[in-house]
TORFI-200315 format. One record per residue: residue number from 1; residue in one letter; x, z, y of N, C-alpha, C, O in turn. Coordinates in steps of 0.1 Angstrom, whole numbers. Layout:
REM residues N
<resi:NUM	resn:A	nx:X	nz:Z	ny:Y	cax:X	caz:Z	cay:Y	cx:X	cz:Z	cy:Y	ox:X	oz:Z	oy:Y>
...
END
This chain:
REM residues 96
<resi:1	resn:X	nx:917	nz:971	ny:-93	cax:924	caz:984	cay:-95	cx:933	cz:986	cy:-83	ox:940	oz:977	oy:-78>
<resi:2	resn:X	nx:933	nz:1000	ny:-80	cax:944	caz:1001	cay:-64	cx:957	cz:1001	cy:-72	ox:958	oz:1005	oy:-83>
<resi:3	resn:X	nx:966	nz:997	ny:-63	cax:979	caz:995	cay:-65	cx:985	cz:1011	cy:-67	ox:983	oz:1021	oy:-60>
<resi:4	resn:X	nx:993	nz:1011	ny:-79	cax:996	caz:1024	cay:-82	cx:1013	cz:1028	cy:-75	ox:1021	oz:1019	oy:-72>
<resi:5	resn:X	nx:1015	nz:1043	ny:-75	cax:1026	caz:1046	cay:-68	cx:1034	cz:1054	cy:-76	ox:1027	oz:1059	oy:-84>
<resi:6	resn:X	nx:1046	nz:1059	ny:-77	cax:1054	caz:1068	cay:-86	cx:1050	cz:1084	cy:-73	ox:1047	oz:1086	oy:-61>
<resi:7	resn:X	nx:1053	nz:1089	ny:-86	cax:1052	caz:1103	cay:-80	cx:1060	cz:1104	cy:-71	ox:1057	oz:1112	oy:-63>
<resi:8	resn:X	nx:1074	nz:1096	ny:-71	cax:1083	caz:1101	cay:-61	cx:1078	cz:1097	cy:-46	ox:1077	oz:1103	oy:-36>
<resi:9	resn:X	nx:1075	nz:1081	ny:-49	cax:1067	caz:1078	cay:-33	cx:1057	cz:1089	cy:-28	ox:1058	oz:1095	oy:-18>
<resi:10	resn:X	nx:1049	nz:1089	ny:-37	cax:1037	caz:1102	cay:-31	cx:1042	cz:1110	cy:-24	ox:1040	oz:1113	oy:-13>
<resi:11	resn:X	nx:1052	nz:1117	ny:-33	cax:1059	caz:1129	cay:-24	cx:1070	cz:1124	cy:-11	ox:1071	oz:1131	oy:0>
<resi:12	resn:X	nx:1076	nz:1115	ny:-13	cax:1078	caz:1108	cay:1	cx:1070	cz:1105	cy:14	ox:1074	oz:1103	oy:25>
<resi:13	resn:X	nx:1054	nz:1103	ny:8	cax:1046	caz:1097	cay:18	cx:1041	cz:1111	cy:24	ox:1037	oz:1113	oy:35>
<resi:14	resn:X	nx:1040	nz:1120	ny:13	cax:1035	caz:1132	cay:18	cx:1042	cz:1143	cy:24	ox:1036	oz:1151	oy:31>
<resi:15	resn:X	nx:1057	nz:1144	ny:23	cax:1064	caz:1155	cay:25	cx:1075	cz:1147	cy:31	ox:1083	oz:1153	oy:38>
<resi:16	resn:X	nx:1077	nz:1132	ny:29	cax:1088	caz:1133	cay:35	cx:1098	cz:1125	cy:27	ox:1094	oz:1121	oy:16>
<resi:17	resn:X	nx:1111	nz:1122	ny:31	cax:1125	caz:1116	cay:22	cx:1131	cz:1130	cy:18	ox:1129	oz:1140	oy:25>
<resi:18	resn:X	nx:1140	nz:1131	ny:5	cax:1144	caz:1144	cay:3	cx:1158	cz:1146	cy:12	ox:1167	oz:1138	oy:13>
<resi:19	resn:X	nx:1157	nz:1158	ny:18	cax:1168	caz:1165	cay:27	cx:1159	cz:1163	cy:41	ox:1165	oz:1162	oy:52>
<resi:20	resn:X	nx:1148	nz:1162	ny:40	cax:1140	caz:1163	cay:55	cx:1133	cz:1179	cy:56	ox:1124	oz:1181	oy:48>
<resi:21	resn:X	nx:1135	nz:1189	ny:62	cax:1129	caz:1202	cay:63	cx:1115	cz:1203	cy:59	ox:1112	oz:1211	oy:51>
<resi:22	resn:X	nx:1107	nz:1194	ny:65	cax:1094	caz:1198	cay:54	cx:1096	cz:1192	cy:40	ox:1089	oz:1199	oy:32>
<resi:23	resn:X	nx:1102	nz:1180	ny:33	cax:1104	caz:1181	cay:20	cx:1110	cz:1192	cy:11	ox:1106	oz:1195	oy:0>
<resi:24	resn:X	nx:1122	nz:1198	ny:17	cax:1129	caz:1213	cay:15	cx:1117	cz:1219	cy:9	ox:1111	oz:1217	oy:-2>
<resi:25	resn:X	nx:1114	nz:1226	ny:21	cax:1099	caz:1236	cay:21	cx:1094	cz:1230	cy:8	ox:1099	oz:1235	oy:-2>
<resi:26	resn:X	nx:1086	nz:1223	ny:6	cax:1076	caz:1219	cay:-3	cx:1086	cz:1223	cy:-18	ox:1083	oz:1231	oy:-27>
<resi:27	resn:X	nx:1095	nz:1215	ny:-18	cax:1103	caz:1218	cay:-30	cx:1109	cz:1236	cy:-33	ox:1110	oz:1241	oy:-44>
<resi:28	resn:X	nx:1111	nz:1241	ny:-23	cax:1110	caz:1256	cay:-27	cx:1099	cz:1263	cy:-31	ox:1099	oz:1272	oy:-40>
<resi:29	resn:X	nx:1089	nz:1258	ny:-23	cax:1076	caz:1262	cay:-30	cx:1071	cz:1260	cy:-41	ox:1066	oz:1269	oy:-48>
<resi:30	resn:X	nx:1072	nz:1248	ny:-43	cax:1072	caz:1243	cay:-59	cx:1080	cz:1246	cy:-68	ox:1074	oz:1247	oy:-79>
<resi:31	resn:X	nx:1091	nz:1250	ny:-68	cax:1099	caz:1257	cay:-76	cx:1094	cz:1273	cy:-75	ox:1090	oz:1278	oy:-85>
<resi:32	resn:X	nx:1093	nz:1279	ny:-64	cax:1085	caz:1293	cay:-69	cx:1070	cz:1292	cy:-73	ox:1065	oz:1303	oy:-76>
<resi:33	resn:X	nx:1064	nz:1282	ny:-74	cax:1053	caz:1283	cay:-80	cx:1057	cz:1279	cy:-95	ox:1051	oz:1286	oy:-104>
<resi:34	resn:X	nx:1064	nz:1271	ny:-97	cax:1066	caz:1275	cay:-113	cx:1068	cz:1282	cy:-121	ox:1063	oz:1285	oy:-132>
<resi:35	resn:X	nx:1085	nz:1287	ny:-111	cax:1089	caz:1302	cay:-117	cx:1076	cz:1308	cy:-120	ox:1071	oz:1307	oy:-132>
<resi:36	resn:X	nx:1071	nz:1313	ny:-112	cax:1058	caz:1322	cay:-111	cx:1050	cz:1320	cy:-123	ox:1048	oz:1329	oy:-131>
<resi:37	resn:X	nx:1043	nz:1308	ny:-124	cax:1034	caz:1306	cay:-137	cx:1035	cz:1308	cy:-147	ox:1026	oz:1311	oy:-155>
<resi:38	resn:X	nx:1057	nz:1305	ny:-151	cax:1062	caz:1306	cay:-160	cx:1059	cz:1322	cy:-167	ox:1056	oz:1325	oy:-178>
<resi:39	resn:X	nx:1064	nz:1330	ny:-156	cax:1068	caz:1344	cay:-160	cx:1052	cz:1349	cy:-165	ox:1050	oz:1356	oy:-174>
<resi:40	resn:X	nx:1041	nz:1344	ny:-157	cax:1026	caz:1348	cay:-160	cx:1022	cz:1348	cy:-173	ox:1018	oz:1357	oy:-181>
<resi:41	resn:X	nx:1026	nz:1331	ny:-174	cax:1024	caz:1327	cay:-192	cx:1032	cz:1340	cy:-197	ox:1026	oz:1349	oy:-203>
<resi:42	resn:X	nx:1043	nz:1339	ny:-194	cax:1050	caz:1347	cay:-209	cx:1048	cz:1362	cy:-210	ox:1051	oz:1369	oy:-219>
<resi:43	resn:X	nx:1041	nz:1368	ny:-197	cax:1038	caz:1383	cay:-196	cx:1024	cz:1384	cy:-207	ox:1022	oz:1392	oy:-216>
<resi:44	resn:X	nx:1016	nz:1371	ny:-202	cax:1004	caz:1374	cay:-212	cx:1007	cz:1374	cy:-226	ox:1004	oz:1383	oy:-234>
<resi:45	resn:X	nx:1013	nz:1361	ny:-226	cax:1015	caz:1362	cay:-246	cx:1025	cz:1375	cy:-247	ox:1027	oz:1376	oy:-259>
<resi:46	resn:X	nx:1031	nz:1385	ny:-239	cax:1037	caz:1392	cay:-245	cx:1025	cz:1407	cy:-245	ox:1028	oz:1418	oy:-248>
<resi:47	resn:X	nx:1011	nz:1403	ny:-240	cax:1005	caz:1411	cay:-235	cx:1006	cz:1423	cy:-225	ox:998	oz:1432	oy:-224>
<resi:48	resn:X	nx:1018	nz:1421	ny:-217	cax:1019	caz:1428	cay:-209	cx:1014	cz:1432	cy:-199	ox:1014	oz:1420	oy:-194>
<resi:49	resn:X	nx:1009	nz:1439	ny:-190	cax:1003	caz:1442	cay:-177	cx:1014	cz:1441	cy:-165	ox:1025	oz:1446	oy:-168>
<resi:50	resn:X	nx:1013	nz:1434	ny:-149	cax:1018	caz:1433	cay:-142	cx:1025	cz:1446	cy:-141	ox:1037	oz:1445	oy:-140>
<resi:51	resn:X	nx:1020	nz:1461	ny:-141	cax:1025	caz:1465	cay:-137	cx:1033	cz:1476	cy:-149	ox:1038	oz:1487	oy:-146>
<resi:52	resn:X	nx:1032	nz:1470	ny:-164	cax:1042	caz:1473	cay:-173	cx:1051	cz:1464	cy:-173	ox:1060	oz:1467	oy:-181>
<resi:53	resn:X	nx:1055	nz:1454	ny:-168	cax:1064	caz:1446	cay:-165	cx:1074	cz:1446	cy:-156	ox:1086	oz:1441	oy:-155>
<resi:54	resn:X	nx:1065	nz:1454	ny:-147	cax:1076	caz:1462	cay:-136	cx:1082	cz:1473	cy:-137	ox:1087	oz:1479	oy:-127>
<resi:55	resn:X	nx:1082	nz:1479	ny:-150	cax:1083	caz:1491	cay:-154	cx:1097	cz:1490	cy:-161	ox:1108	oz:1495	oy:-160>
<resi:56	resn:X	nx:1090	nz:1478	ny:-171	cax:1105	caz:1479	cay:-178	cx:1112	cz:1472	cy:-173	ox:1123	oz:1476	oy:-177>
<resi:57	resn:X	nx:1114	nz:1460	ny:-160	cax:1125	caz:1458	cay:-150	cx:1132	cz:1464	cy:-140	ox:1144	oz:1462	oy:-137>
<resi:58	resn:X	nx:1120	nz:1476	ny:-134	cax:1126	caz:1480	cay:-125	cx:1122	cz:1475	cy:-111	ox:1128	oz:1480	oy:-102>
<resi:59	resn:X	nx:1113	nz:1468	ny:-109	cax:1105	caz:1466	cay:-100	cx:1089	cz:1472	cy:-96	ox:1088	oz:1484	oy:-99>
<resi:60	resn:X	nx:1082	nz:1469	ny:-93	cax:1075	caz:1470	cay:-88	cx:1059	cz:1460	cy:-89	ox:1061	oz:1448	oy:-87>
<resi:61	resn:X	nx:1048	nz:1464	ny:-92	cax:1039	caz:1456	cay:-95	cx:1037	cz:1445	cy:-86	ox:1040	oz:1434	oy:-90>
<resi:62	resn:X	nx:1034	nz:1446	ny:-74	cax:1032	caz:1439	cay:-64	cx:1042	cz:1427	cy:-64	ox:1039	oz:1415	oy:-63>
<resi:63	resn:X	nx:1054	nz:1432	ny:-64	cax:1069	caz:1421	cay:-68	cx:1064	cz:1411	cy:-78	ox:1062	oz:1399	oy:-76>
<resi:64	resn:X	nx:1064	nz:1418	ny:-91	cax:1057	caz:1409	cay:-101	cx:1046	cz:1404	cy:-96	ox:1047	oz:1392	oy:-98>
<resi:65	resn:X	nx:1035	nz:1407	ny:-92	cax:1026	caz:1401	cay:-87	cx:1029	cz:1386	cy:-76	ox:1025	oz:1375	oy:-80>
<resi:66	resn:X	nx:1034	nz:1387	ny:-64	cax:1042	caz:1379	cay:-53	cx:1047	cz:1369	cy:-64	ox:1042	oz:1358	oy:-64>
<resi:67	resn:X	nx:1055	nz:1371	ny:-71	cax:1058	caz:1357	cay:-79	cx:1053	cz:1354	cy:-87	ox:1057	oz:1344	oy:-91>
<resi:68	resn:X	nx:1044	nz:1359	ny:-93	cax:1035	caz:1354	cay:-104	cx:1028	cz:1341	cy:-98	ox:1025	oz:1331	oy:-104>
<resi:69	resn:X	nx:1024	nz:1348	ny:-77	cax:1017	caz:1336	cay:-70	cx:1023	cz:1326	cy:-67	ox:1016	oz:1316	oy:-65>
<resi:70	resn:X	nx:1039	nz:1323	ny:-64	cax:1050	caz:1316	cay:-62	cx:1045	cz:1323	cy:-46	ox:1042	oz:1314	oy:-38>
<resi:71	resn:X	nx:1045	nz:1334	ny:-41	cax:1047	caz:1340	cay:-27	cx:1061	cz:1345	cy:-23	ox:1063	oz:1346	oy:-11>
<resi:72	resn:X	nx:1072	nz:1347	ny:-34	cax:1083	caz:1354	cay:-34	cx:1098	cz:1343	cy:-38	ox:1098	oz:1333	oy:-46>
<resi:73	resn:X	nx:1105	nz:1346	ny:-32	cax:1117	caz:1337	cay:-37	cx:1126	cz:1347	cy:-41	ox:1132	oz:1356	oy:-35>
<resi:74	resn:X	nx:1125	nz:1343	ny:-52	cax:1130	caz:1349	cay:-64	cx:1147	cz:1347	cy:-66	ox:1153	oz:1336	oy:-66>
<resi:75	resn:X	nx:1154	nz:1360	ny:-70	cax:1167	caz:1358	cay:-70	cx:1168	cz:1355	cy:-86	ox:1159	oz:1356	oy:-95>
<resi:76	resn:X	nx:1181	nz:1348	ny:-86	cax:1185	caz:1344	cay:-105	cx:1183	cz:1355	cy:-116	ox:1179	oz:1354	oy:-128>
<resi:77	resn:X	nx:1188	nz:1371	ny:-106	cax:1192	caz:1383	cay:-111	cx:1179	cz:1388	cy:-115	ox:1176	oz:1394	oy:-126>
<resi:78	resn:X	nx:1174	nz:1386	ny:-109	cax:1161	caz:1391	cay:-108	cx:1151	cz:1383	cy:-122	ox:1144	oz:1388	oy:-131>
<resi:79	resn:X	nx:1153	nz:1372	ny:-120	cax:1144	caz:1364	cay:-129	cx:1148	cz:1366	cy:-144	ox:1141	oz:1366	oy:-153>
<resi:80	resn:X	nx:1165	nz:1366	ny:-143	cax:1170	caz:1365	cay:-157	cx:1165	cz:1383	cy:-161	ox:1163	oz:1387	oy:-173>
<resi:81	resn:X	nx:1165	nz:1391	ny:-152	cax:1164	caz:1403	cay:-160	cx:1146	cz:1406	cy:-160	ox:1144	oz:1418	oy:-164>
<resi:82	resn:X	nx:1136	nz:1400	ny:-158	cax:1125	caz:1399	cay:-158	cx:1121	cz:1396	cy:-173	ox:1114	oz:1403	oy:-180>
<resi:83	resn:X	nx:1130	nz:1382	ny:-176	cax:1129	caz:1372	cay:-182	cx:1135	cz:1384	cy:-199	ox:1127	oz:1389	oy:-207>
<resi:84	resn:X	nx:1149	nz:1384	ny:-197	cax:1155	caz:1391	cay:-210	cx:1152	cz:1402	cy:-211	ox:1152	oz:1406	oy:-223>
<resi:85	resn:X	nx:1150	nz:1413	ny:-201	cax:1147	caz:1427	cay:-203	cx:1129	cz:1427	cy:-206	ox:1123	oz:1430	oy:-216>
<resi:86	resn:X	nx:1125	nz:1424	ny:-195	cax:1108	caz:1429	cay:-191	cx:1102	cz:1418	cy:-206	ox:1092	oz:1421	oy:-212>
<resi:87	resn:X	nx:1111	nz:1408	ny:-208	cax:1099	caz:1397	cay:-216	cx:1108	cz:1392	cy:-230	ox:1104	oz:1384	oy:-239>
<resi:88	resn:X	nx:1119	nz:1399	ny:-230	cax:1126	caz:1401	cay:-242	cx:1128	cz:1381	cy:-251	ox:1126	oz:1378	oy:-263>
<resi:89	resn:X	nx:1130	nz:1374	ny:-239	cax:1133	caz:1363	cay:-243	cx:1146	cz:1358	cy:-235	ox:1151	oz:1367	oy:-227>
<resi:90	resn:X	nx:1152	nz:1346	ny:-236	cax:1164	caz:1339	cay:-230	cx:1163	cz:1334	cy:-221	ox:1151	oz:1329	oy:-219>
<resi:91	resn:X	nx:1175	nz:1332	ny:-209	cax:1172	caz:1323	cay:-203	cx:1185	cz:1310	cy:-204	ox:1196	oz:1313	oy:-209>
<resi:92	resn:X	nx:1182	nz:1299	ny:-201	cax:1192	caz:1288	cay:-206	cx:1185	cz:1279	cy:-192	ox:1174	oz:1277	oy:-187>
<resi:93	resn:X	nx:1202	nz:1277	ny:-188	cax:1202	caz:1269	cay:-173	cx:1209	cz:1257	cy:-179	ox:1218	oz:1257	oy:-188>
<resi:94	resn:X	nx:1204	nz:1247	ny:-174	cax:1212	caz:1235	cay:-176	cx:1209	cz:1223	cy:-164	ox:1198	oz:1219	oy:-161>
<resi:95	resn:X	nx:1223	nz:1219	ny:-160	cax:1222	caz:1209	cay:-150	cx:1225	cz:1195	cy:-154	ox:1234	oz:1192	oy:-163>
<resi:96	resn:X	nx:1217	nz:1187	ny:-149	cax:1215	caz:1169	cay:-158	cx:1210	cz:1162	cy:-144	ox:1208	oz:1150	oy:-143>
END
C-alpha cells in the first residue's frame, strides 16, 4: 500500500506552504468555486432560472452565471443579498 498523505500536505506539495502567492490563488479560487456551486444548488431546488435570479437581485444573468462557475469574486453584499433576497434563505458566518 503507498504511503498515505493528509490533504493538507497534498496541497502543500501542490500549491505550496499557506501565505505563498500561488497557495493564495488556489485558495480564492476554491472559495469561489464553492460559493458558486453553493448558490447553483440552492437556485435549483428553488427552481429558479439564472436569469430569474438576477432579476430578483438586481443583477444580471451572466453575473449569476460567472459565479455559479467560481469565475467571479464575489462581494459579501452581493452574496448575502443573492442568498436572502434572490433565494429567500439565511446567511450565518461564523469564525472557528
Amino acid at each position: 500500500m503507498k504511503k498515505l498523505t493528509s490533504f493538507e500536505n497534498h496541497l502543500d506539495k501542490q500549491y505550496g506552504k499557506k501565505g505563498t502567492s500561488k497557495r493564495e490563488k488556489f485558495e480564492t479560487e476554491s472559495l469561489a468555486f464553492r460559493l458558486g456551486e453553493m448558490i447553483k444548488e440552492e437556485r435549483k431546488k428553488a427552481k429558479l432560472t439564472q436569469e430569474e435570479l438576477a432579476d430578483k437581485t438586481g443583477t444580471k444573468k451572466s453575473y449569476i452565471s460567472r459565479i455559479e462557475a467560481g469565475k467571479s469574486d464575489i462581494q459579501l453584499s452581493t452574496f448575502s443579498r443573492i442568498i436572502e433576497i434572490g433565494l429567500n434563505k439565511r446567511v450565518n458566518i461564523s469564525i472557528s
